[in-house]
SELO-400036 format. One record per residue (C-alpha): x, y, z; residue in three letters. Coordinates in nm, 4 decimals. Each point is the difference from the previous one (the first is absolute). Example, Ala and Ser with C-alpha at 12.3 -4.5 7.8 and 13.67 -1.06 7.14 Angstrom:
BEGIN
[[1.2300 -0.4500 0.7800] "ALA"] [[0.1370 0.3440 -0.0660] "SER"] 
// end
This chain:
BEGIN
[[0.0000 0.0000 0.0000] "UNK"] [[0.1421 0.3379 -0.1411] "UNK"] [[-0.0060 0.3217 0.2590] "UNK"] [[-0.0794 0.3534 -0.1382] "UNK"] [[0.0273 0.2464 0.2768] "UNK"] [[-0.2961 0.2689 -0.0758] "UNK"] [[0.1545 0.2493 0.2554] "UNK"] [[0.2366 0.0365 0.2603] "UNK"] [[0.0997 0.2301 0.2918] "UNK"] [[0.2714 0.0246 0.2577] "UNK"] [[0.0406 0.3555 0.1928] "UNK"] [[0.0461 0.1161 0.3810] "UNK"] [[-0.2974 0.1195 0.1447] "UNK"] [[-0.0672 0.0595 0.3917] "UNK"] [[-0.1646 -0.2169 0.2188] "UNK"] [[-0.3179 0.2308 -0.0102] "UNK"] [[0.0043 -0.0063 -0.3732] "UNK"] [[0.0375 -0.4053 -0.0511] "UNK"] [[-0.2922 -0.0280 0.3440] "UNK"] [[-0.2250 0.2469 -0.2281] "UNK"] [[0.1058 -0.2808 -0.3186] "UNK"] [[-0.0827 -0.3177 0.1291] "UNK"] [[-0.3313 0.1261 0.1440] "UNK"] [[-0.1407 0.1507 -0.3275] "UNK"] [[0.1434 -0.2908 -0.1290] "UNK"] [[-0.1994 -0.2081 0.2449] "UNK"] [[-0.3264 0.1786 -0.0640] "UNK"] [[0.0737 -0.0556 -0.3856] "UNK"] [[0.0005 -0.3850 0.1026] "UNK"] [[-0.3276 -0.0012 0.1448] "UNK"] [[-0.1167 0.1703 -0.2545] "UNK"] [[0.0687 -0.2921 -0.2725] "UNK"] [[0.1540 0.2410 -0.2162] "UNK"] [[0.3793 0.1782 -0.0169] "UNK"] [[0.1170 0.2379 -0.2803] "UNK"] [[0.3877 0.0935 0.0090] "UNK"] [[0.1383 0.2975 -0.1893] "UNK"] [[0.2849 0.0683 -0.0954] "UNK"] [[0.0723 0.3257 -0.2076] "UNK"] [[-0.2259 -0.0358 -0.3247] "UNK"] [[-0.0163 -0.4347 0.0614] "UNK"] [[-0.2874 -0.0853 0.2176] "UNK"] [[-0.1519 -0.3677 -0.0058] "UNK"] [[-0.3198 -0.1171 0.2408] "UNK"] [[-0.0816 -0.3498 0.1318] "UNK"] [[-0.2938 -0.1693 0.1657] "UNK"] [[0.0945 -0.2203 0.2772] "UNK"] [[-0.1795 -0.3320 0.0548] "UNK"] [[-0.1141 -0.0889 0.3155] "UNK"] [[0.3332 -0.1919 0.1027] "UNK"] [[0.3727 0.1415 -0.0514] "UNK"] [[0.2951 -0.1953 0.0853] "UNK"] [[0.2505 0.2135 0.2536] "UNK"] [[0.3679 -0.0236 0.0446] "UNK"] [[0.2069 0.1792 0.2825] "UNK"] [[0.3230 -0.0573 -0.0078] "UNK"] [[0.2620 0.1280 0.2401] "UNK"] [[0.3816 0.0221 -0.0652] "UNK"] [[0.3371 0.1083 0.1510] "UNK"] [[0.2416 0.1144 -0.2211] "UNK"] [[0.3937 0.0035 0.0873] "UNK"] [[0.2995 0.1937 -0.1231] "UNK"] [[0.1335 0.3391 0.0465] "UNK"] [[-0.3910 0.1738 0.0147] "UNK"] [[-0.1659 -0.2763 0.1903] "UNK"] [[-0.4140 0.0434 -0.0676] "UNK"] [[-0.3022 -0.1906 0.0952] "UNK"] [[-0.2593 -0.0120 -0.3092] "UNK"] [[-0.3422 -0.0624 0.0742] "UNK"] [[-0.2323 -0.0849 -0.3509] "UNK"] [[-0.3752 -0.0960 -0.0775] "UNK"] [[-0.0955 -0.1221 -0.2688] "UNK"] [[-0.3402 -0.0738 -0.0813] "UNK"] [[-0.0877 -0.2366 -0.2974] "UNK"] [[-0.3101 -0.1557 -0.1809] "UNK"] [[-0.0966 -0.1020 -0.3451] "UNK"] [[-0.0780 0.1747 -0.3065] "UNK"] [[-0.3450 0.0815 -0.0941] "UNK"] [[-0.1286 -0.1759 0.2981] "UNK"] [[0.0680 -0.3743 -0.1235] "UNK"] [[-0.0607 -0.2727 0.2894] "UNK"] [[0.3207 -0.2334 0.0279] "UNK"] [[-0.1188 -0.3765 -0.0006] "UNK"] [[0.0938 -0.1968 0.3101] "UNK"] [[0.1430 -0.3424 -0.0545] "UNK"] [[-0.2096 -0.2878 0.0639] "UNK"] [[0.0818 -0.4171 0.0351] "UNK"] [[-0.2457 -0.2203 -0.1930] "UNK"] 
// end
């Protein structure tokens, strides 16, 4: 399976700014619907009723030790349910 990254965005911003973020994101999320923009490029999606999320926390070493902290939330295109496996 290919990857196309759509958009992508790393900058500082202060603790007020990324608490402000995460709850309009949040809000966004219960409303079934999120629309990023960035400059001219803006793309909306519909969320189904169940996302998959990933946390994952790591340390980094080396001369500018850092702890990264990432979410990532995932589900599938145009809403398509993912057949189980089943034993006959």
């Amino acid at each position: 399976m290919s990857e196309i990254v759509i958009m992508k965005s790393e900058e500082k911003r202060s603790i007020a700014e990324v608490s402000r973020f995460f709850r309009d994101l949040a809000n966004r999320i219960d409303s079934g619907r999120i629309t990023f923009t960035q400059g001219s490029n803006e793309r909306t999606f519909e969320l189904p009723d169940n996302i998959e999320l990933e946390l994952k926390v790591e340390e980094k070493t080396g001369l500018a030790p850092k702890i990264q902290f990432e979410i990532e939330l995932e589900w599938l295109r145009d809403n398509i349910k993912q057949q189980g496996i089943t034993i006959a």
